[in-house]
Backbone as ProteinMPNN parsed JSONL, in Angstrom:
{"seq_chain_A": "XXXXXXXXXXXXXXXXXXXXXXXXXXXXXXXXXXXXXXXXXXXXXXXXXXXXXXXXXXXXXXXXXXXXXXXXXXXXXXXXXXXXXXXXXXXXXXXXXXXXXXXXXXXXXXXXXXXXXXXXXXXXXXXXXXXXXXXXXXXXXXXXXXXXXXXXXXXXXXXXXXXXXXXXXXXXXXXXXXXXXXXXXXXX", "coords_chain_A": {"N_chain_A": [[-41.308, -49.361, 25.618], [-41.985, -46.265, 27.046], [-44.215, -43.567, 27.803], [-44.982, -40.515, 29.445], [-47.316, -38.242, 30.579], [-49.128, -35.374, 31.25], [-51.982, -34.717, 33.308], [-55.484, -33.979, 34.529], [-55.304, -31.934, 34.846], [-55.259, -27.926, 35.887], [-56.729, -24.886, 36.188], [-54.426, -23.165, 36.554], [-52.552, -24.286, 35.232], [-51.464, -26.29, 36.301], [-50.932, -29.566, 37.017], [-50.86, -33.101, 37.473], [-48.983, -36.0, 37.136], [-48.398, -39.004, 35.11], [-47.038, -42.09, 34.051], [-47.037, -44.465, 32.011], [-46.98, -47.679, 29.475], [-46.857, -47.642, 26.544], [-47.129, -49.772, 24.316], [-49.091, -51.189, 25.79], [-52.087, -51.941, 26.105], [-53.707, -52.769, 27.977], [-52.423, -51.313, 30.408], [-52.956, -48.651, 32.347], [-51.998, -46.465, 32.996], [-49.695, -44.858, 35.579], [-49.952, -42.863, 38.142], [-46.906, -40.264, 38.801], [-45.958, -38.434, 39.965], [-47.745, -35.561, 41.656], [-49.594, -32.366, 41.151], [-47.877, -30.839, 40.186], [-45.91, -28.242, 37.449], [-44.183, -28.539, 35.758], [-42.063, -30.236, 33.706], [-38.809, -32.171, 32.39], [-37.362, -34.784, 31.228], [-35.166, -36.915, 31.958], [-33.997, -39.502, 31.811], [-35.807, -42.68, 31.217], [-37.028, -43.378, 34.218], [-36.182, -40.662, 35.613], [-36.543, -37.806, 36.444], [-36.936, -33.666, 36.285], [-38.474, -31.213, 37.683], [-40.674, -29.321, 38.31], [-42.578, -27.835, 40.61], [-45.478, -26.035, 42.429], [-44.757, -23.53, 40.518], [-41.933, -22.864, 41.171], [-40.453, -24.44, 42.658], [-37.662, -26.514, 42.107], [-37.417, -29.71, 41.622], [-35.739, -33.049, 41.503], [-36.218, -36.164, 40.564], [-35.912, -39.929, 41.142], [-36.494, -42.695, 40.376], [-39.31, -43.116, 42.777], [-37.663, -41.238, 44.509], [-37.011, -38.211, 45.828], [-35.412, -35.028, 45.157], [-35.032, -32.077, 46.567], [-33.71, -29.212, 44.299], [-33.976, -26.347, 44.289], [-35.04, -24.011, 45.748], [-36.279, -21.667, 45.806], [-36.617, -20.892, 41.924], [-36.297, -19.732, 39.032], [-36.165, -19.551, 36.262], [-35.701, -22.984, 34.107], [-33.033, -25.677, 32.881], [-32.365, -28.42, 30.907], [-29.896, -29.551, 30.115], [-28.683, -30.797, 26.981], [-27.317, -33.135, 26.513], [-28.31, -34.41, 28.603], [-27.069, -34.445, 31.079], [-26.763, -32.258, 32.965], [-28.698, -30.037, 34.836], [-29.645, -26.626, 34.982], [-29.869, -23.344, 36.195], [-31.67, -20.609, 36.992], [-32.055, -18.914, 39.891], [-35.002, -16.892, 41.956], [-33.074, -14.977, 43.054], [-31.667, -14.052, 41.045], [-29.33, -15.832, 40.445], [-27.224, -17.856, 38.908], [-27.214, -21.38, 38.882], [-25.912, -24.79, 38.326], [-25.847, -28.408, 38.092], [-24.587, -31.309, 38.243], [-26.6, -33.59, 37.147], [-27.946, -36.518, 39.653], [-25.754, -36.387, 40.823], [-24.539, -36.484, 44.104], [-23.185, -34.066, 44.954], [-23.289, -30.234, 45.718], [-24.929, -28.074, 44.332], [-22.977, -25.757, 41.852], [-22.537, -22.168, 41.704], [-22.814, -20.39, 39.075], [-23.425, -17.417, 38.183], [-23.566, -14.23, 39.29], [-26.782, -11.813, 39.303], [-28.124, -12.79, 37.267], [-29.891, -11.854, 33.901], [-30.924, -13.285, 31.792], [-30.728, -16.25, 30.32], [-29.019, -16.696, 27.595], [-28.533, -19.07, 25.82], [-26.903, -22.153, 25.554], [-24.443, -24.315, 24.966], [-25.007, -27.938, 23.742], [-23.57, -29.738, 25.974], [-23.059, -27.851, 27.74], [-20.461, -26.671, 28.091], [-20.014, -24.0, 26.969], [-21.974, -21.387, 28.025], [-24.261, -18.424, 27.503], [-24.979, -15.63, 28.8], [-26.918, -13.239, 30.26], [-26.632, -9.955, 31.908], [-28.283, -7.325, 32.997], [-27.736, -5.3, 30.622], [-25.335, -6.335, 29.853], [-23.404, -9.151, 27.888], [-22.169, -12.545, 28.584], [-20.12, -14.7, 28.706], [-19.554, -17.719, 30.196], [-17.623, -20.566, 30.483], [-16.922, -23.694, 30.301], [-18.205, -24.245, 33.315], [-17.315, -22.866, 35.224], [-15.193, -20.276, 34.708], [-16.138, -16.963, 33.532], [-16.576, -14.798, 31.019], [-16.61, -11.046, 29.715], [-18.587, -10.911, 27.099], [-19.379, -8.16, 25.628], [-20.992, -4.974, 25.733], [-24.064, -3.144, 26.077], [-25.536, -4.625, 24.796], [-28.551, -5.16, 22.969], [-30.238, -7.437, 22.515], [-30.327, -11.511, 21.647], [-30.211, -12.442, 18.392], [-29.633, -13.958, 16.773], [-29.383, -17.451, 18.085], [-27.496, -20.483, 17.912], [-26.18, -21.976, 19.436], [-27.453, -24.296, 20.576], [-27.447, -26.148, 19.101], [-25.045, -26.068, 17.075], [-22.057, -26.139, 17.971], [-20.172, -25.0, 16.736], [-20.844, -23.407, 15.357], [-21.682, -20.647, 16.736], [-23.129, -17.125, 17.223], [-25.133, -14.608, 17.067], [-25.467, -11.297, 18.146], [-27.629, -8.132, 19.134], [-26.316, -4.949, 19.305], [-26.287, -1.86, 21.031], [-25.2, 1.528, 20.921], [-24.025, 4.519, 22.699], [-25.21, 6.713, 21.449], [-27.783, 5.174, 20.413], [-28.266, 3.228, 18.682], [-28.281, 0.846, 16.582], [-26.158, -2.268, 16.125], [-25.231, -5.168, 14.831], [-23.439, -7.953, 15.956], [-21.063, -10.483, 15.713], [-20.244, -13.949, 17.116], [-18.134, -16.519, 17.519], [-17.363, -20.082, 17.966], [-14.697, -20.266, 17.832], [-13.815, -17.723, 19.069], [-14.82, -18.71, 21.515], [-12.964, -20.692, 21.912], [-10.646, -19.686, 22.742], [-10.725, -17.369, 24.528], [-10.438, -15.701, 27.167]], "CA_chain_A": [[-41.254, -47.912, 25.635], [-42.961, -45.234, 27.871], [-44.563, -42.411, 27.66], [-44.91, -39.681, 30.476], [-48.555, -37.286, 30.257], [-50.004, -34.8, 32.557], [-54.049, -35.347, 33.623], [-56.089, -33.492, 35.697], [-54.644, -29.697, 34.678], [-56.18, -27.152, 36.429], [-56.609, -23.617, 35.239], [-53.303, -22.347, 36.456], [-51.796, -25.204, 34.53], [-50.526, -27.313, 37.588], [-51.476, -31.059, 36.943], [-51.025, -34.653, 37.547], [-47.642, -36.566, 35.501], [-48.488, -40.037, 34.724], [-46.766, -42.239, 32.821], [-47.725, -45.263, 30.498], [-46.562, -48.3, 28.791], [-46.627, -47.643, 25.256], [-47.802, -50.545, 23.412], [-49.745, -51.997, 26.357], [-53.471, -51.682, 25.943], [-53.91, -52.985, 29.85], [-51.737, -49.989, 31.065], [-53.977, -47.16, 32.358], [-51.067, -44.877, 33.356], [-50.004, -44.63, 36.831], [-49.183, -41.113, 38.774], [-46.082, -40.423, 39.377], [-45.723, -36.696, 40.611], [-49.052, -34.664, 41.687], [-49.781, -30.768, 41.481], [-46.351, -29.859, 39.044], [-46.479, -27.139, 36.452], [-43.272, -28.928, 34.22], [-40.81, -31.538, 33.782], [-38.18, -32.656, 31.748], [-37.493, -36.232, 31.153], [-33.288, -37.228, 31.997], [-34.29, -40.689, 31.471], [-37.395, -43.388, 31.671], [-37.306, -43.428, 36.091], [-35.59, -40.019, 36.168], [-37.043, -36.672, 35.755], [-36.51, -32.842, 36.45], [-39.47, -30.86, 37.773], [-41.283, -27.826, 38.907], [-44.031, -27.975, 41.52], [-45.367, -24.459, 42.912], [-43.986, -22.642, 39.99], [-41.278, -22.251, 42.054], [-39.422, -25.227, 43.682], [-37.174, -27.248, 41.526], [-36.608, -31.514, 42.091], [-34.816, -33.933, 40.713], [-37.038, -37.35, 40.359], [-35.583, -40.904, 40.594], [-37.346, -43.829, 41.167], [-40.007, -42.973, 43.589], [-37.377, -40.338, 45.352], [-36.842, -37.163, 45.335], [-34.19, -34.136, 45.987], [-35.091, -30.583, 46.059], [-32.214, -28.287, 43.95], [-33.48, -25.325, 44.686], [-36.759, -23.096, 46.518], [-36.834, -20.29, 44.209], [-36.209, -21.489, 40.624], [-37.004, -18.6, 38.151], [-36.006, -20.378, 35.013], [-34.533, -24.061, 33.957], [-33.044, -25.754, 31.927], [-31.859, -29.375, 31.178], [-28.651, -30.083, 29.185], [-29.255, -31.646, 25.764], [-26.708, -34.566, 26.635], [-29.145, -34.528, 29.825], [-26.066, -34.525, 32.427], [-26.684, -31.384, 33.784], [-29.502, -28.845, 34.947], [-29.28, -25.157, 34.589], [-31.424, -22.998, 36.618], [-31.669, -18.867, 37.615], [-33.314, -18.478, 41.358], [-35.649, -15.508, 42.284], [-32.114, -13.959, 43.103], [-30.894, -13.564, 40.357], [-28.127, -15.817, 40.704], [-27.187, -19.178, 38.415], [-26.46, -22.608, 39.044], [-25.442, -25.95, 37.443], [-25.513, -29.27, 38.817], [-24.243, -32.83, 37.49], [-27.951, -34.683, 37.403], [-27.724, -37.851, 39.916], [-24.387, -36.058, 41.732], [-25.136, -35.692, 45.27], [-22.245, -32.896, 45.503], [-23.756, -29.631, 45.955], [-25.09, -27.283, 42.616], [-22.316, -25.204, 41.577], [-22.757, -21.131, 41.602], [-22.097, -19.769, 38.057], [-22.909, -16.048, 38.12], [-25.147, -13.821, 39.599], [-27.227, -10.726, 38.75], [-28.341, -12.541, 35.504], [-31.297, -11.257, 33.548], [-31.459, -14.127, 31.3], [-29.745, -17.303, 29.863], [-29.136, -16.779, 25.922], [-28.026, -19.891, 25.059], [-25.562, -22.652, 25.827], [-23.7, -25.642, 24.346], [-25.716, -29.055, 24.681], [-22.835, -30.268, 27.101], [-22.94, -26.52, 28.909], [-18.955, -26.114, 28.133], [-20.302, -22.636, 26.914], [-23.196, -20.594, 28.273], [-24.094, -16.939, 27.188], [-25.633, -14.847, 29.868], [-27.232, -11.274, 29.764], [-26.804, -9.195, 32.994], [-28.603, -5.951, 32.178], [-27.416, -5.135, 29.37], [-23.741, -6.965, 29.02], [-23.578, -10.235, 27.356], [-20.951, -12.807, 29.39], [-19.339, -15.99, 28.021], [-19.104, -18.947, 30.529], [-16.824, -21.698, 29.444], [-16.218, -24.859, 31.288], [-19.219, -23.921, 33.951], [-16.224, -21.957, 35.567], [-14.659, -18.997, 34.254], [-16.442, -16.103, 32.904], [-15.56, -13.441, 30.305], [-17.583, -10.362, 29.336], [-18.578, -10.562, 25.513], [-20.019, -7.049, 25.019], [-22.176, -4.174, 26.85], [-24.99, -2.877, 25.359], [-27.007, -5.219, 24.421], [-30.216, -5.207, 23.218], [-30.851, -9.146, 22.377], [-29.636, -12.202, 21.221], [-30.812, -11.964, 17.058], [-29.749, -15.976, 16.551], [-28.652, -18.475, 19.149], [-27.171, -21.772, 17.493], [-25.262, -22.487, 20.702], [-27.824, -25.414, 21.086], [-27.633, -26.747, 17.303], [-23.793, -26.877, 16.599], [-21.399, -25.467, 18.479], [-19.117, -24.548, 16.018], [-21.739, -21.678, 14.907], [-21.562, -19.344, 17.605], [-24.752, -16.768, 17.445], [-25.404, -13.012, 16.723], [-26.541, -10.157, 19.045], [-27.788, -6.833, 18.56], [-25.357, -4.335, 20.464], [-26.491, -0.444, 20.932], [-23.983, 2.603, 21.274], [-24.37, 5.385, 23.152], [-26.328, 6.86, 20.669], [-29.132, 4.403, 20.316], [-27.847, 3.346, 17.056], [-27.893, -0.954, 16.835], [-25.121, -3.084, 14.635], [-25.262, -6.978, 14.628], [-22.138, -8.098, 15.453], [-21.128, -12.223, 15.566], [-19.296, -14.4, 18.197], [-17.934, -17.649, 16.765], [-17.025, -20.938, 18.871], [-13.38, -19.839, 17.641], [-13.348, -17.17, 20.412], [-14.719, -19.288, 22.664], [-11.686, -21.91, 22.474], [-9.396, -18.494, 22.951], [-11.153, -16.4, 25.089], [-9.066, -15.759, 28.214]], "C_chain_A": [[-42.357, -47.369, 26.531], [-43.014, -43.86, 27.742], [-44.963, -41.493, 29.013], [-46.053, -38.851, 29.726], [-48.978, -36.638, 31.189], [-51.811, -35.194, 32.15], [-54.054, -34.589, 34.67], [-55.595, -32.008, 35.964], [-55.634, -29.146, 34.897], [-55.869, -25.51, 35.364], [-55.698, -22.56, 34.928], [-52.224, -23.093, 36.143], [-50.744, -26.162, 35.72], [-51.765, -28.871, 36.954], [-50.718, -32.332, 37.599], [-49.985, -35.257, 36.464], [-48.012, -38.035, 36.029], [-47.415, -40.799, 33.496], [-47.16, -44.483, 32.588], [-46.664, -46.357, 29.696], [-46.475, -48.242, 27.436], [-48.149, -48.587, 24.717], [-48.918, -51.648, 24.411], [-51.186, -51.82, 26.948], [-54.544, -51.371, 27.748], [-53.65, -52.044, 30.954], [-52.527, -48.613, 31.513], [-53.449, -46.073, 33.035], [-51.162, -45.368, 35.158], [-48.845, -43.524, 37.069], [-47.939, -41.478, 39.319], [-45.523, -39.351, 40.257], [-47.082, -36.209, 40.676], [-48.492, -33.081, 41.61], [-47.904, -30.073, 40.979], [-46.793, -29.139, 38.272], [-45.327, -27.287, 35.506], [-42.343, -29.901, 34.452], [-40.301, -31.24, 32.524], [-37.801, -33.659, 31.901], [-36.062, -36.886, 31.241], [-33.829, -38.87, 31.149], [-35.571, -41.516, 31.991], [-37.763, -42.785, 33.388], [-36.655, -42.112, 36.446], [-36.009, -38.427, 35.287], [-36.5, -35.062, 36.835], [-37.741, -32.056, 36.55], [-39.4, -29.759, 38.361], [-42.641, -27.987, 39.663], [-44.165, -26.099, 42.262], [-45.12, -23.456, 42.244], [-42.857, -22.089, 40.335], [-40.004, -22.905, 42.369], [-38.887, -26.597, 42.418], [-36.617, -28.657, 42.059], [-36.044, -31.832, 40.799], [-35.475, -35.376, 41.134], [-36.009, -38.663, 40.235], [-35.827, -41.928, 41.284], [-38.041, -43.94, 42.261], [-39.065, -41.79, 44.637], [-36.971, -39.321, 44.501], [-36.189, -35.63, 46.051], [-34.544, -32.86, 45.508], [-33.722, -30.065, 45.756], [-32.441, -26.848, 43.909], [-35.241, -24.965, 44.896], [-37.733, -22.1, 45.941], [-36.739, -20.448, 42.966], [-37.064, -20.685, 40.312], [-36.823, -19.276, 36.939], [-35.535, -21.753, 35.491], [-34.381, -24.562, 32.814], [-32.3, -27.549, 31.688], [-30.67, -29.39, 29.86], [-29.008, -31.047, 28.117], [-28.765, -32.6, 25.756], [-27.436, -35.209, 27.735], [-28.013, -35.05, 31.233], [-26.082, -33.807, 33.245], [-27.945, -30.386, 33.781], [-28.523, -27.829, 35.06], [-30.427, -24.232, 35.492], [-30.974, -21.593, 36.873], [-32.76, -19.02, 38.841], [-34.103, -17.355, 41.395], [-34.303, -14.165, 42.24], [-30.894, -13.627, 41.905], [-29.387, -14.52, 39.815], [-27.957, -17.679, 39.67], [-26.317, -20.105, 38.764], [-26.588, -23.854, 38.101], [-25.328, -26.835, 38.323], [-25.792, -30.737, 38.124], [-25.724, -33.74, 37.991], [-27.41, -36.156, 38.41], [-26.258, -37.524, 41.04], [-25.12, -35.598, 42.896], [-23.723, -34.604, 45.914], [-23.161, -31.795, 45.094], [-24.159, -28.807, 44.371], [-23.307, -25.941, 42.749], [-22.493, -23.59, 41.289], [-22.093, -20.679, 39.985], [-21.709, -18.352, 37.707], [-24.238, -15.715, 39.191], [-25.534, -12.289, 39.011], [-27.364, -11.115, 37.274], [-29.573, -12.369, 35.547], [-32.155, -12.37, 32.921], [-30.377, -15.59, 30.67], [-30.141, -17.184, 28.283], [-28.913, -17.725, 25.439], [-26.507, -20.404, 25.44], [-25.413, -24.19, 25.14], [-24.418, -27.29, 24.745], [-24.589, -29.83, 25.733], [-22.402, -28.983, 28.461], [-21.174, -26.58, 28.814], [-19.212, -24.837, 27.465], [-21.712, -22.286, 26.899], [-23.217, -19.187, 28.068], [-25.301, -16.355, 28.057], [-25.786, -13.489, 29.97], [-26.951, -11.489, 31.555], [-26.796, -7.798, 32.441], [-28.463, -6.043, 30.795], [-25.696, -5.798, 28.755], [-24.154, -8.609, 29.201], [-22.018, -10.943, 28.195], [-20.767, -14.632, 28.773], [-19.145, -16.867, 29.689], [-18.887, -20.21, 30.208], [-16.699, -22.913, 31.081], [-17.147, -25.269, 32.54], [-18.291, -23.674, 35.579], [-15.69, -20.164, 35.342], [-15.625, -18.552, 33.221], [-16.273, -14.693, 32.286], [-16.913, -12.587, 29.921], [-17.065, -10.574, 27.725], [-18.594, -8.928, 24.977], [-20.846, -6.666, 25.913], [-23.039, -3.71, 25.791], [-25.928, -3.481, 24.64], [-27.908, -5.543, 24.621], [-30.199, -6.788, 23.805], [-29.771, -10.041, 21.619], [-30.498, -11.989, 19.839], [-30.54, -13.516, 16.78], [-29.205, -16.329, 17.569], [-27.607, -19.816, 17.856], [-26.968, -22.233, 18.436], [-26.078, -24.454, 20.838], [-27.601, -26.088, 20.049], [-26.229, -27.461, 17.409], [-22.957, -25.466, 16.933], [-20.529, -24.856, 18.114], [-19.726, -23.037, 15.281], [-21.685, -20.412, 15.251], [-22.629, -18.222, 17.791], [-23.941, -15.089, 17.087], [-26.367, -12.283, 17.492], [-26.365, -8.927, 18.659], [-26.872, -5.613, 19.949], [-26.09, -2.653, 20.088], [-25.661, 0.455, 21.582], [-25.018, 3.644, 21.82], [-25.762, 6.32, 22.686], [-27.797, 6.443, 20.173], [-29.091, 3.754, 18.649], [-27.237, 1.836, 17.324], [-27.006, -1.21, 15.657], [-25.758, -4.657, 15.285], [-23.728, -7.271, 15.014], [-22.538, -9.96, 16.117], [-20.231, -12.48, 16.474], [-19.328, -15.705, 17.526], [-16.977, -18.438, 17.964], [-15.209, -20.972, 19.117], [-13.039, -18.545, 18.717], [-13.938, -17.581, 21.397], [-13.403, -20.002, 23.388], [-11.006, -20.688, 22.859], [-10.07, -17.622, 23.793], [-10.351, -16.457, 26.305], [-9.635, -16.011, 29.572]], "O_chain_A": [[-43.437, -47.93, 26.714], [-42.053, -43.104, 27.599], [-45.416, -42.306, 29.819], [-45.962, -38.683, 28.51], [-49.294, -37.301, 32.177], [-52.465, -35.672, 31.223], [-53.177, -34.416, 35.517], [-55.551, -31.27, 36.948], [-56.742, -29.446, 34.453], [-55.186, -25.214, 34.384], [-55.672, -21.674, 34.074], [-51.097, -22.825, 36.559], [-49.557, -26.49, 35.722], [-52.953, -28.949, 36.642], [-49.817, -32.041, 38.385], [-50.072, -35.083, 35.249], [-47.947, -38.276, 37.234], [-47.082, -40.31, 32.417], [-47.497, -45.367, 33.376], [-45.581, -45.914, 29.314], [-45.727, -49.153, 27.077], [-49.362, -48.38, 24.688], [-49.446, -52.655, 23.938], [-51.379, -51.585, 28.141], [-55.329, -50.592, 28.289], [-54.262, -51.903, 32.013], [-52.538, -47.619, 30.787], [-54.016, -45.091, 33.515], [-52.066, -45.908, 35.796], [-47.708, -43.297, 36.654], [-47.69, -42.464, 40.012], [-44.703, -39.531, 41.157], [-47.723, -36.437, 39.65], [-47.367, -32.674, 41.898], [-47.157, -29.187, 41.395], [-48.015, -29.117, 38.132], [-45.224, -26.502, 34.562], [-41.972, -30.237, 35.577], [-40.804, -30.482, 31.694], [-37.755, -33.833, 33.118], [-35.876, -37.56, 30.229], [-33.93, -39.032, 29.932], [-36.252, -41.158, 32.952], [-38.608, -41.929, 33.651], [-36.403, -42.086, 37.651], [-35.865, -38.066, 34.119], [-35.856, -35.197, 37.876], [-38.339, -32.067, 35.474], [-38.404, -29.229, 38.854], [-43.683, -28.283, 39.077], [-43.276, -25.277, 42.485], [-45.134, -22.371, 42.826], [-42.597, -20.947, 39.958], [-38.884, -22.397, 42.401], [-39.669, -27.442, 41.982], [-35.612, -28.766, 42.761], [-35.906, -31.317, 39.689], [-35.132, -35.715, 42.266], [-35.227, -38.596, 39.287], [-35.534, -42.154, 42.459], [-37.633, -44.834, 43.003], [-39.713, -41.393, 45.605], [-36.7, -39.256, 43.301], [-36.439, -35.232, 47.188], [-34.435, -32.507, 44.334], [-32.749, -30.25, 46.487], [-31.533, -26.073, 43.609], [-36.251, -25.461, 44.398], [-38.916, -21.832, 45.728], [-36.891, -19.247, 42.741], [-38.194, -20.577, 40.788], [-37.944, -19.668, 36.616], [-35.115, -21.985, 36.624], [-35.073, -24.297, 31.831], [-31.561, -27.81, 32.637], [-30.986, -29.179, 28.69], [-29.622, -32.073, 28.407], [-29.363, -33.439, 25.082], [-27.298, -36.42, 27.908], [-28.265, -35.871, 32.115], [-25.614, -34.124, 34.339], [-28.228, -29.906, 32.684], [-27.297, -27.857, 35.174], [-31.64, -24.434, 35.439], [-29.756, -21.45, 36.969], [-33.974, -19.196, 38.737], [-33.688, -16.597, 40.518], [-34.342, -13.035, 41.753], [-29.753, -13.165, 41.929], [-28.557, -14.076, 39.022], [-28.746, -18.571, 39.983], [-25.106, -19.976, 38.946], [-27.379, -23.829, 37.159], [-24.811, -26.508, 39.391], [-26.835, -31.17, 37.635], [-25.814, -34.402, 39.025], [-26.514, -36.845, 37.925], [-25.856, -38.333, 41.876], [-25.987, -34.725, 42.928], [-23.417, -34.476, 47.1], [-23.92, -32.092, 44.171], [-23.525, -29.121, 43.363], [-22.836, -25.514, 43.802], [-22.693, -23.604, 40.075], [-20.871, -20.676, 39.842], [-20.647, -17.919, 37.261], [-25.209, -16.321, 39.644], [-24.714, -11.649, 38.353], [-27.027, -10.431, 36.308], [-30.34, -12.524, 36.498], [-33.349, -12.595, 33.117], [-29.155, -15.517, 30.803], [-31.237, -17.478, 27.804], [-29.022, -17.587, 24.221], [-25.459, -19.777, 25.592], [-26.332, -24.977, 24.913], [-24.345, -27.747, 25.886], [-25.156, -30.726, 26.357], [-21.801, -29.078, 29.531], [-20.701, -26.484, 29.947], [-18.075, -24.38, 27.339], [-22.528, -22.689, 26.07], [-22.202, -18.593, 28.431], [-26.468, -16.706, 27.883], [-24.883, -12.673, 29.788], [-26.997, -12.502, 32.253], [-25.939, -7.208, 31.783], [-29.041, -6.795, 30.01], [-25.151, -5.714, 27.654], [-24.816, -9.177, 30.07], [-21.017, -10.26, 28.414], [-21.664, -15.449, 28.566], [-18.306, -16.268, 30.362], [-19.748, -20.943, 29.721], [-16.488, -22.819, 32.29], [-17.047, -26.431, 32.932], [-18.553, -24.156, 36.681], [-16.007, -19.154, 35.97], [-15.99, -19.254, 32.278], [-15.918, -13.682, 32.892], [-18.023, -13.109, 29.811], [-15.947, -10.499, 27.216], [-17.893, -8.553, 24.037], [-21.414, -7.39, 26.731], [-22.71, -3.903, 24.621], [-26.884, -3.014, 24.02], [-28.405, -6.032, 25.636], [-30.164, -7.223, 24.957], [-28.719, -9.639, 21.121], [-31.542, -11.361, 20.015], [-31.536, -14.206, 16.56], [-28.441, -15.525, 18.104], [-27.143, -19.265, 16.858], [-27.657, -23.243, 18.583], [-25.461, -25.488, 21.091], [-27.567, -27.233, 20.499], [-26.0, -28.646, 17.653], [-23.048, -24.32, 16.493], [-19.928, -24.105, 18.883], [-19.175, -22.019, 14.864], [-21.649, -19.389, 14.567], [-23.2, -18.46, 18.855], [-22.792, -14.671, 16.944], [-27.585, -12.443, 17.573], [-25.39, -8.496, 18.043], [-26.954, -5.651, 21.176], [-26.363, -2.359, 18.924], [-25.363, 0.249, 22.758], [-26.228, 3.736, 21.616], [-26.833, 6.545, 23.25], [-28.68, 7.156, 19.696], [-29.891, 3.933, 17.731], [-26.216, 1.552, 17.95], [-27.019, -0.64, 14.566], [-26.648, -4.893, 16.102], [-22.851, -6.771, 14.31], [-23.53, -10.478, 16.63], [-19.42, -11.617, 16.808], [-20.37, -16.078, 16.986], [-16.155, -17.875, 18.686], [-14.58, -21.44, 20.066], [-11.886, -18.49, 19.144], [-13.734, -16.92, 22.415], [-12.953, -20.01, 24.534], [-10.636, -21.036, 23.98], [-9.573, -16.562, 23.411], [-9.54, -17.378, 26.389], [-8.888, -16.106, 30.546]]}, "name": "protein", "num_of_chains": 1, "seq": "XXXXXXXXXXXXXXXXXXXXXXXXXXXXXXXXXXXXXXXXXXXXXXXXXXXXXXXXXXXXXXXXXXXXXXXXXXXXXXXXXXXXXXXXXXXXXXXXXXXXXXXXXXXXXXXXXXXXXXXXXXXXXXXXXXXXXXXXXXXXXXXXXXXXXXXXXXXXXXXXXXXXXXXXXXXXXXXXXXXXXXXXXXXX"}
């Protein structure tokens, strides 16, 4: 087993990723990425990073593939098959980890990513204020306008849950209402 550690963090939290044998006393870590500010871990030789605060790779075995320049958020898929990311512009993509076919455009003008399915067959996406259903990392449906926030996610837990957001009317006057994985399968 191995372990992955940053060393040598500076004050604007950029460091040094090392990683480490486990159980082997002899092991004194060796660098594998300099001057990043995050990762995620796909597998042992294969990672998902941020250098610059800014510029998103894709790590595997001593090489490495920029997926995008501007990266405002990310996110890695809980089955770890696929990143997730929002650019400076606003605009989201998806791309099969290890696929050298191009990232896939999902929407644009989002604000934020609420929550999606650990295999990404449904993602929930604010723009402004309307909430938007992407299924399949294809087709997208509007859920609802006006909303404030998401109030629970599950989406990542168990997909059969579905989540609860706070919606506001004209008036300024919030309800709760619920979306269940049952209008996902039916949504049009």
């Amino acid at each position: 087993k191995y372990m992955y550690y940053p060393q040598d963090i500076n004050e604007e939290g950029v460091y040094d990723l090392y990683v480490k044998k486990v159980n082997d006393k002899k092991d004194e870590g060796t660098k594998v990425l300099s001057k990043i500010t995050s990762y995620n871990i796909v597998k042992y030789d294969e990672l998902i990073y941020e250098k610059d605060n800014e510029k998103l790779y894709y790590y595997k075995k001593g090489s490495e593939e920029k997926l995008e320049s501007h990266c405002d958020t990310h996110y890695l898929s809980d089955d770890k098959k696929y990143v997730l990311w929002v650019n400076d512009d606003a605009k989201l993509y998806a791309k099969k980890i290890g696929d050298k076919n191009d990232a896939v455009k999902l929407a644009s003008d989002v604000t934020s990513i609420q929550g999606f399915t650990e295999d990404l067959s449904s993602i929930v996406v604010k723009k402004d204020s309307d909430l938007y259903l992407i299924k399949d990392l294809e087709d997208s449906t509007k859920l609802s306008s006006h909303v404030n926030g998401m109030v629970t996610s599950t989406l990542n837990c168990d997909k059969n849950d579905g989540f609860y957001y706070e919606v506001c009317d004209e008036d300024d006057y919030a309800a709760v209402e619920h979306s269940s994985d049952n209008y996902y399968e039916n949504a049009p």
